[in-house]
Kinemage of the C-alpha trace (Angstrom):
@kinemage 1
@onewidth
@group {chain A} dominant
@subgroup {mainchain}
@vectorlist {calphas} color= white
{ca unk a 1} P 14.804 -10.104 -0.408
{ca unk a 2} L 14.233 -6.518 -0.793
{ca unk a 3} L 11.986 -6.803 -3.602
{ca unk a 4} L 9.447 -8.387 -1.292
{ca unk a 5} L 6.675 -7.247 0.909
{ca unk a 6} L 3.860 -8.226 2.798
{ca unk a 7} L 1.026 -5.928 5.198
{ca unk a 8} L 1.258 -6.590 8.666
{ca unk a 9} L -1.851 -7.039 10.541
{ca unk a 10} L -3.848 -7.839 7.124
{ca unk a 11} L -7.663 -7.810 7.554
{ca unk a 12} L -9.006 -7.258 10.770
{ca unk a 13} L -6.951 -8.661 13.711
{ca unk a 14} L -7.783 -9.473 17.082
{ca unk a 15} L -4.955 -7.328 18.992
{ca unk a 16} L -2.258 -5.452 17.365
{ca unk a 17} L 0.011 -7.435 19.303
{ca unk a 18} L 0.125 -9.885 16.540
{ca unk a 19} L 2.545 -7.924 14.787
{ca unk a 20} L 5.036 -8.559 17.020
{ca unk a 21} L 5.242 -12.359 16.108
{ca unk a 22} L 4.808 -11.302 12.322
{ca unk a 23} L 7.761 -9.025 12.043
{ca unk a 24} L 10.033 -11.930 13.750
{ca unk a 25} L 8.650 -14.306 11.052
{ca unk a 26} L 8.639 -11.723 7.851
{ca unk a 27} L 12.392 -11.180 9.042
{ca unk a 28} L 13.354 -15.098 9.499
{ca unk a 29} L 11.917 -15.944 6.254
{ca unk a 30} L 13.999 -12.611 4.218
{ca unk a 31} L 10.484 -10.562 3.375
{ca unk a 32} L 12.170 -6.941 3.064
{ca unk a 33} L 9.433 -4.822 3.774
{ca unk a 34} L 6.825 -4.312 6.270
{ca unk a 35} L 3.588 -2.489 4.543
{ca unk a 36} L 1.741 -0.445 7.401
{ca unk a 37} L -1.889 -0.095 6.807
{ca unk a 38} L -4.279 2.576 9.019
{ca unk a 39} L -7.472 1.899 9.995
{ca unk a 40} L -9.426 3.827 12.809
{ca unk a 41} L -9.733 1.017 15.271
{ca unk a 42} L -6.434 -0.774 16.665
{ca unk a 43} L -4.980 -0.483 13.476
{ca unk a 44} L -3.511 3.790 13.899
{ca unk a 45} L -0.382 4.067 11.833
{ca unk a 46} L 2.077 5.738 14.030
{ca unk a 47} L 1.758 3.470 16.621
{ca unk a 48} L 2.072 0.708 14.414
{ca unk a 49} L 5.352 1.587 12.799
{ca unk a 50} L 7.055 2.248 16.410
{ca unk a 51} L 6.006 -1.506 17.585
{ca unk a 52} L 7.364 -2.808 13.787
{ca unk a 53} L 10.713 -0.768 14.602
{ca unk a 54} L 11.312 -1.678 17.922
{ca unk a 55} L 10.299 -5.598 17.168
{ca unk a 56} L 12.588 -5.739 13.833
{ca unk a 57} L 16.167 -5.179 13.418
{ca unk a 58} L 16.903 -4.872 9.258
{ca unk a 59} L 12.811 -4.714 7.695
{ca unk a 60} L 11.711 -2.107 5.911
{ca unk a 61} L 9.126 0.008 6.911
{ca unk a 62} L 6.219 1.774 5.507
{ca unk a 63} L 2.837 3.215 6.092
{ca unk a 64} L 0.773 2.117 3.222
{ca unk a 65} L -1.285 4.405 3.866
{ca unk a 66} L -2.364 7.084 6.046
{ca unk a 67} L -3.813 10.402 5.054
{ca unk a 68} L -1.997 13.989 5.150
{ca unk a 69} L -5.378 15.563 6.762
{ca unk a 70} L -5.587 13.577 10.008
{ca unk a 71} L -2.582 15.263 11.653
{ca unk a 72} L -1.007 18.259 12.006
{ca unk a 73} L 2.120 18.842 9.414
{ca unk a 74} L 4.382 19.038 12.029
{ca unk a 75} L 2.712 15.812 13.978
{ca unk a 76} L 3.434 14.305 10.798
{ca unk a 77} L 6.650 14.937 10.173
{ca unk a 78} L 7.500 14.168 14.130
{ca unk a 79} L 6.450 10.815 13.280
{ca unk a 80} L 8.660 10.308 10.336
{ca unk a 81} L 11.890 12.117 11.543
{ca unk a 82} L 11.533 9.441 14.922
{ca unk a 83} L 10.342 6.722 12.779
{ca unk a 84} L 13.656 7.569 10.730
{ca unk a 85} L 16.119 7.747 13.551
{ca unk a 86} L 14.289 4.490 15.600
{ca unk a 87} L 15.098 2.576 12.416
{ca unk a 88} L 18.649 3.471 11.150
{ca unk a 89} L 17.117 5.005 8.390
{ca unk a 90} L 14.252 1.723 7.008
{ca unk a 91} L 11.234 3.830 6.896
{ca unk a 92} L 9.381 5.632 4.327
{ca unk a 93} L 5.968 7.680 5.084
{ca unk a 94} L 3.684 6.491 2.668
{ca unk a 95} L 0.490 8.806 1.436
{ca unk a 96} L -3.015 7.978 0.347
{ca unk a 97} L -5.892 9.851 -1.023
{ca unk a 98} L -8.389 8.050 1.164
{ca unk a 99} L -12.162 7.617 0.905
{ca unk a 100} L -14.418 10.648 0.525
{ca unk a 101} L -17.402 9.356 2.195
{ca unk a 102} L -15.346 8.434 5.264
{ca unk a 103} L -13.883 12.006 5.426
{ca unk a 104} L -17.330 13.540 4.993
{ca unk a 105} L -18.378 11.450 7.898
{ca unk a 106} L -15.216 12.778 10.096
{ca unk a 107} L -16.096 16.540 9.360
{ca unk a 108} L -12.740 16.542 7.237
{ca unk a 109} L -12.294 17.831 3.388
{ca unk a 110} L -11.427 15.199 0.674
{ca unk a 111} L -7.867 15.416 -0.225
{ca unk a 112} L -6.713 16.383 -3.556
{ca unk a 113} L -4.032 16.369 -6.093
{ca unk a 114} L -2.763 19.934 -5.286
{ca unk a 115} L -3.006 19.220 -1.134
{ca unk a 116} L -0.773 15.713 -1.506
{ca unk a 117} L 2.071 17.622 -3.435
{ca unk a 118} L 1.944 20.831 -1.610
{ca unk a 119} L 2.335 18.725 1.621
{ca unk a 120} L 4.885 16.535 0.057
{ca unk a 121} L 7.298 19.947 -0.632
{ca unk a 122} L 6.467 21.161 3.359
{ca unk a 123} L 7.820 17.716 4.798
{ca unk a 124} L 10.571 18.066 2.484
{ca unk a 125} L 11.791 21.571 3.636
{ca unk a 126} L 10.962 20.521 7.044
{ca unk a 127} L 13.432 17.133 7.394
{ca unk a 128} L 15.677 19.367 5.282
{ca unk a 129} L 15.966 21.767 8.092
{ca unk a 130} L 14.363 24.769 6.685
{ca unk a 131} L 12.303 27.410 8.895
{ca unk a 132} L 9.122 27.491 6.858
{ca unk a 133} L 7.432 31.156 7.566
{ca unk a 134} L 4.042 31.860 6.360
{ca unk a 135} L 3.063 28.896 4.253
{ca unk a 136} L -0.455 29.571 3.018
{ca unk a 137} L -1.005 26.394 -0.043
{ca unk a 138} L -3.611 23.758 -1.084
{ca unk a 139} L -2.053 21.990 2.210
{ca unk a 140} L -3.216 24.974 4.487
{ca unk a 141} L -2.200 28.180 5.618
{ca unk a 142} L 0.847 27.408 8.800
{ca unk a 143} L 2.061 30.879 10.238
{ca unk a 144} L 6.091 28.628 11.184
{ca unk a 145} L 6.649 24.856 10.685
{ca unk a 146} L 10.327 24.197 11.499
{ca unk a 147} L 11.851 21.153 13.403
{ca unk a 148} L 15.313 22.675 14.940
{ca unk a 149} L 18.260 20.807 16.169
{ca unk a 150} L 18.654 18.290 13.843
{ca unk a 151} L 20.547 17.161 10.685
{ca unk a 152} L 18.944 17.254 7.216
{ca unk a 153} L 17.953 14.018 6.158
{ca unk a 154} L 15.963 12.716 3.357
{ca unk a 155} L 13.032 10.483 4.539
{ca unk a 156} L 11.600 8.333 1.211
{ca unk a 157} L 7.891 9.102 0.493
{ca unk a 158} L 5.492 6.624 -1.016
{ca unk a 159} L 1.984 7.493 -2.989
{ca unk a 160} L -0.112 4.760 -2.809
{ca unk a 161} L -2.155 5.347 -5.983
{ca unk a 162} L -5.217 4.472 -8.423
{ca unk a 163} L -6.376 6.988 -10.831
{ca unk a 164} L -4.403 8.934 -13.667
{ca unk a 165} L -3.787 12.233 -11.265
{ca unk a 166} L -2.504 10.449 -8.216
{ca unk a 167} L 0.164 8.005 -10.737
{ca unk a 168} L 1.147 11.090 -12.676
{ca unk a 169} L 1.848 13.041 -9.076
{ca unk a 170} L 3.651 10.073 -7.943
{ca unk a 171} L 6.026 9.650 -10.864
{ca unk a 172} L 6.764 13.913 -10.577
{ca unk a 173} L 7.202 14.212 -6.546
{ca unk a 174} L 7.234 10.842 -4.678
{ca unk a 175} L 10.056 8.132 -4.030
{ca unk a 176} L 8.144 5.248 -4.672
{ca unk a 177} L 4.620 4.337 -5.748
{ca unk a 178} L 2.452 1.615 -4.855
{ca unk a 179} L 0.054 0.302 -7.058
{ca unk a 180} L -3.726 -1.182 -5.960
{ca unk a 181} L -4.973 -4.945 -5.500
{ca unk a 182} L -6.504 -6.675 -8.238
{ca unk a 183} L -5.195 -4.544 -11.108
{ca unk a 184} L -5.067 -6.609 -14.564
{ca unk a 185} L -1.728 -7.196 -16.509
{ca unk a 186} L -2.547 -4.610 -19.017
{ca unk a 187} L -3.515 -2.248 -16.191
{ca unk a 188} L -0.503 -2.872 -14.208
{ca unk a 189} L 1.491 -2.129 -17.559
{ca unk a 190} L -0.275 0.888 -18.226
{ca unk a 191} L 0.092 2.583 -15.074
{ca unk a 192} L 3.532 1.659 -14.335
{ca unk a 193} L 4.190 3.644 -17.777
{ca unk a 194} L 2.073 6.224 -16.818
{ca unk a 195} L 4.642 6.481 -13.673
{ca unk a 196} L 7.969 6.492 -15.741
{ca unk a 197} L 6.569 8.969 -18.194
{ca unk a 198} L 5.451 11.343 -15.460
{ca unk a 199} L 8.747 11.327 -13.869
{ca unk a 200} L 10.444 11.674 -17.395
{ca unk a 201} L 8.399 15.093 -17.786
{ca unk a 202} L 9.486 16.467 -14.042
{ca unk a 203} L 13.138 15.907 -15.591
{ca unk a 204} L 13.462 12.648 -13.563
{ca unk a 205} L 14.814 9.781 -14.031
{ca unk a 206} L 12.005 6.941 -13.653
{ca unk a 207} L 14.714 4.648 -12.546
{ca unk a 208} L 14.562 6.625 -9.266
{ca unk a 209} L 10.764 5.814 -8.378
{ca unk a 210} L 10.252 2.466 -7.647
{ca unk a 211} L 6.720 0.918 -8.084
{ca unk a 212} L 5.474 -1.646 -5.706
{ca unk a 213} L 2.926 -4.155 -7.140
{ca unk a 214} L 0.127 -5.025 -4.236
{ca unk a 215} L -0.692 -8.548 -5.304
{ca unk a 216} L -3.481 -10.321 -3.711
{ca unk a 217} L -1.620 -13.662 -2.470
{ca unk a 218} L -3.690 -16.421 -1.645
{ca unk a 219} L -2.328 -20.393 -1.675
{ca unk a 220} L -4.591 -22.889 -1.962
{ca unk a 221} L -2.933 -23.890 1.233
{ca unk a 222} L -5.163 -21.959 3.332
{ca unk a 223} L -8.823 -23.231 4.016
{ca unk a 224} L -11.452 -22.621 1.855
{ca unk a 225} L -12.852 -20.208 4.086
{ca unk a 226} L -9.705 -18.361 4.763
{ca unk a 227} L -9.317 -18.076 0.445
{ca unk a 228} L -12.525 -16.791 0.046
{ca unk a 229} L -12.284 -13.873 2.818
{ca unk a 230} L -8.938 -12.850 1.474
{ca unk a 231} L -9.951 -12.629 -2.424
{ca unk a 232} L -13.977 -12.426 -2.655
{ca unk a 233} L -14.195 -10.603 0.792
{ca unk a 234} L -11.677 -8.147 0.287
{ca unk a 235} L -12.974 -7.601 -3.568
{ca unk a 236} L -16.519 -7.433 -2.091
{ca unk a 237} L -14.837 -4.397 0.227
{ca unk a 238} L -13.668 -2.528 -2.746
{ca unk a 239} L -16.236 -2.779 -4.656
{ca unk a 240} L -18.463 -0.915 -2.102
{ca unk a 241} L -16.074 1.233 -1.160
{ca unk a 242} L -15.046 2.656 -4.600
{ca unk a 243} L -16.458 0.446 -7.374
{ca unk a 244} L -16.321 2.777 -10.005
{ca unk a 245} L -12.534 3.656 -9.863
{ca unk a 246} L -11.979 -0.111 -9.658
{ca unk a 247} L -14.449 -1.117 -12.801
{ca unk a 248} L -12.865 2.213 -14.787
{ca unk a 249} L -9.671 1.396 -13.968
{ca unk a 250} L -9.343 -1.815 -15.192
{ca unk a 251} L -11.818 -0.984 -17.952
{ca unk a 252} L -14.106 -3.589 -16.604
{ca unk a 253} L -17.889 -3.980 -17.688
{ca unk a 254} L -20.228 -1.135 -15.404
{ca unk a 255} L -23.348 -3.136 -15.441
{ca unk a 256} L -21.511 -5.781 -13.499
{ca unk a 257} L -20.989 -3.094 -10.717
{ca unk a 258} L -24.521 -2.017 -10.728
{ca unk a 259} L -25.451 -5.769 -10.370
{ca unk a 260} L -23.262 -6.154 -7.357
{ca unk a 261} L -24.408 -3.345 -6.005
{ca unk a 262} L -28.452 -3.983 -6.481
{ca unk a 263} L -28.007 -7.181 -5.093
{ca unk a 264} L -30.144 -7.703 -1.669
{ca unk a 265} L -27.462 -8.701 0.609
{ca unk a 266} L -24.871 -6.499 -1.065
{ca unk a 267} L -26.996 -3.167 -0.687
{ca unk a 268} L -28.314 -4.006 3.143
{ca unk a 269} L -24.786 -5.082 3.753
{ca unk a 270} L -24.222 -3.432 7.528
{ca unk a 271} L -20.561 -2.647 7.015
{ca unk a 272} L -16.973 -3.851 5.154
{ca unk a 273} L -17.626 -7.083 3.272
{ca unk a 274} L -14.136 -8.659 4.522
{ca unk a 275} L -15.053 -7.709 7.837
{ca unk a 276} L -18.012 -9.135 9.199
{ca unk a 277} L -19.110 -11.078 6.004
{ca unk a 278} L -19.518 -15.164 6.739
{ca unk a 279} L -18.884 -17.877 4.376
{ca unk a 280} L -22.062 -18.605 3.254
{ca unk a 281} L -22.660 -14.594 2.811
{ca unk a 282} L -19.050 -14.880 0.872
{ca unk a 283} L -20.362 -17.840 -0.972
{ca unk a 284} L -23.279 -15.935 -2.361
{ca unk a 285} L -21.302 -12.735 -2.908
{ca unk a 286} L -18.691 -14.649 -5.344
{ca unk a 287} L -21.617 -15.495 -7.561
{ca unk a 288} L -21.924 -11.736 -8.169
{ca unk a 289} L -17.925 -10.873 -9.186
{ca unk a 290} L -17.301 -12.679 -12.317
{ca unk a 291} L -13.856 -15.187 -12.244
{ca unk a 292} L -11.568 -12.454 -14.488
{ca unk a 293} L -12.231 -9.701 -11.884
{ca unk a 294} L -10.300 -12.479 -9.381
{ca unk a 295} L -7.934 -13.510 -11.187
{ca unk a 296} L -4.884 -10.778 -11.390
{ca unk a 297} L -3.805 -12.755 -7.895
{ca unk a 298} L -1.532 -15.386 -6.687
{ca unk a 299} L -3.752 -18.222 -6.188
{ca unk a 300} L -2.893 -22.297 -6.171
{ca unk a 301} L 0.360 -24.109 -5.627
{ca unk a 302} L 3.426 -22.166 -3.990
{ca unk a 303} L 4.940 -22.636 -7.384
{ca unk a 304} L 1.657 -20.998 -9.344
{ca unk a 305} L 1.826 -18.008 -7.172
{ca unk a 306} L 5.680 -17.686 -7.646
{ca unk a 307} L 4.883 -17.486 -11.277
{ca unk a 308} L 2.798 -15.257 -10.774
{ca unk a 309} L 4.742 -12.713 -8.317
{ca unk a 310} L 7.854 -13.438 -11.029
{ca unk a 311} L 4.785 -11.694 -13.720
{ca unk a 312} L 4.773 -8.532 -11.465
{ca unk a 313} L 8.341 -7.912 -12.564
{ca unk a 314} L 7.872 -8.410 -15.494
{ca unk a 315} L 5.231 -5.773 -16.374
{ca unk a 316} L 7.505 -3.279 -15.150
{ca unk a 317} L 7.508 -3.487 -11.343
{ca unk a 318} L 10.536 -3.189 -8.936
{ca unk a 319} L 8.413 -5.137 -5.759
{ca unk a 320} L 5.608 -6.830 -4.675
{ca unk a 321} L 4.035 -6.929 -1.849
{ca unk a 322} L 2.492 -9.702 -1.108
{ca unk a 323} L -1.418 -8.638 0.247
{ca unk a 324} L -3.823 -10.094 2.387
{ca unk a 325} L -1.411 -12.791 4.161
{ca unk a 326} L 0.739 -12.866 7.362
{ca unk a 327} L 4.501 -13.957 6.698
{ca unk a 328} L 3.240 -17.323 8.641
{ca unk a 329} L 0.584 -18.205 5.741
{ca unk a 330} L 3.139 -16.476 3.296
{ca unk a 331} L 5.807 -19.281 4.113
{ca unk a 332} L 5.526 -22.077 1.475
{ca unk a 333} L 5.522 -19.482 -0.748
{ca unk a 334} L 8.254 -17.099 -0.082
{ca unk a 335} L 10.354 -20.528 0.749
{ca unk a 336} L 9.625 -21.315 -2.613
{ca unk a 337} L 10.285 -18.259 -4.053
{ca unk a 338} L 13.505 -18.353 -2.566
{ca unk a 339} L 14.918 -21.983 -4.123
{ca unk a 340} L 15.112 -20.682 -7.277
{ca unk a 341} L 15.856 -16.635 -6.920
{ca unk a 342} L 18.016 -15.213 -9.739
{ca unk a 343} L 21.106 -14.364 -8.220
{ca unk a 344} L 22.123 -10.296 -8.431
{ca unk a 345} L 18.822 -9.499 -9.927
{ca unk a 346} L 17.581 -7.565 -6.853
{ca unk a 347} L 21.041 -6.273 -5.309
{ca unk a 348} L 20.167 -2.454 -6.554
{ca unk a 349} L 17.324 -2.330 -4.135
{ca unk a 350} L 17.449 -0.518 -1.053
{ca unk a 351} L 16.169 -2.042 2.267
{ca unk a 352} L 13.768 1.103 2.525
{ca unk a 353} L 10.591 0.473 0.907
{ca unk a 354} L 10.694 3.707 -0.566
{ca unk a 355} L 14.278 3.582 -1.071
{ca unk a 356} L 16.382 4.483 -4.199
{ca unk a 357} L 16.391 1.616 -7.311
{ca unk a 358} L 19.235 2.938 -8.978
């Protein structure tokens, strides 16, 4: 079911190790892609998508994300052509913008607009087989990147993205694009659009770049506690990490951020909400996100959150991935999605995340 996804090693795992039994279940159940996310800890990218290759035979594969600016182009681009050839050809590197503060903190730049697509075009030439002599762009200044020896291949690329530069970029240079948690119907409408007609001005096809919905899925299956790490946690998380985006994007009220925010436990907090939060902390946090900020998620019955997976589609997207759930607590679900699939609907899909929709 290559118009399904889920992130392996969602929230904050005890060994990465636990991948290895997710891959084998993601595959069993017919989940066609494997979302990699990067965190500095146990969770580094690279490292990642070689255990998900070597442990899965026909799953896609995809960071989602890591940042350009923590590696060297040509590190980079190591990583993808291996990732490529360790695969048969199932993985796309997928791009972020990242957090500013965190960057600050690592002595690194924020990335922009002009660095994502002027690295995008130096992979490119590189997996092409091009010598690339005397580069100097928003990307940085590279006297030779070249990777010799090898067939040109195309590698998909993915944008994971947010505001109005980072869709517009993806629908002009990227293979794919993959949207954020919690965005609203009318959000997820909007930006999807603001994809197609981006591409449609870079005289491409929008067909061509697929857009991945990332849809909080939570069944009411899963303890209480569980539910309320995976929706008011990880909102709690994004909230403090970049509130404002979030509240502008989905044109939510501001003065319900600055609540959040003022609140006691909120502004001592010691680190990432879904982290280290407990329920009672989690109990009193979801008294400070109002209900409507929850709701663009699959929540309830494995039939209510297949409806609302089915919605995804329907406003215009070509997957979902299914966030904050490992394929184990995903079963009921996916089973259920399964029993009553339309048949041929998703046969234009390719098994690479990031692959061609057309």
């Amino acid at each position: 079911m290559n118009e399904l996804g889920f992130y392996t090693l969602a929230g904050a795992p005890e060994s990465p190790r636990d991948l290895l039994a997710e891959v084998r279940q993601a595959e069993e159940l017919g989940i066609g892609s494997a979302f990699v996310s990067e965190r500095f800890n146990i969770k580094e990218a690279a490292t990642i998508c070689g255990a998900v290759g070597a442990a899965s035979e026909r799953i896609g594969i995809s960071t989602a994300v890591t940042n350009h600016n923590t590696r060297h182009p040509m590190v980079t681009a190591s990583h993808a052509m291996t990732m490529h050839h360790l695969t048969g050809g199932r993985y796309a590197l997928g791009l972020g913008r990242g957090i500013d503060r965190v960057f600050k903190a690592f002595g690194l730049d924020p990335i922009t607009t002009l660095q994502m697509e002027d690295f995008v075009g130096l992979m490119r030439r590189v997996w092409a087989g091009e010598v690339v002599l005397g580069h100097d762009g928003p990307a940085g200044a590279f006297p030779a990147l070249a990777m010799r020896g090898l067939e040109p291949v195309h590698i998909p690329m993915t944008l994971t993205a947010f505001g109005p530069n980072s869709l517009a970029l993806g629908g002009r240079c990227f293979d794919a694009v993959v949207l954020h948690t919690f965005f609203t119907d009318e959000t997820t409408a909007r930006v999807v659009n603001a994809v197609n007609v981006a591409a449609e001005q870079a005289g491409r096809d929008p067909a061509e770049v697929r857009v991945w919905s990332c849809l909080a899925t939570v069944g009411d299956h899963l303890p209480e506690p569980v539910r309320l790490k995976k929706t008011v946690g990880r909102m709690g998380t994004y909230l403090q990490a970049y509130g404002d985006l979030m509240v502008r994007t989905n044109n939510w009220d501001p003065a319900v951020l600055e609540r959040f925010r003022a609140d006691p436990m909120v502004a001592k907090f010691p680190g990432s909400i879904d982290h280290i939060a407990a329920t009672e902390q989690l109990e009193h946090i979801a008294t400070l996100i109002p209900d409507e900020w929850l709701a663009p998620s699959a929540v309830g019955s494995p039939e209510q959150c297949v409806d609302t997976i089915r919605g995804q589609f329907d406003l215009g997207c070509d997957g979902v991935i299914m966030h904050g759930a490992s394929p184990d607590e995903l079963r009921p679900i996916v089973e259920s999605y399964r029993q009553s699939r339309p048949a041929g609907v998703f046969d234009h899909l390719a098994p690479n995340p990031g692959g061609s929709t057309v």
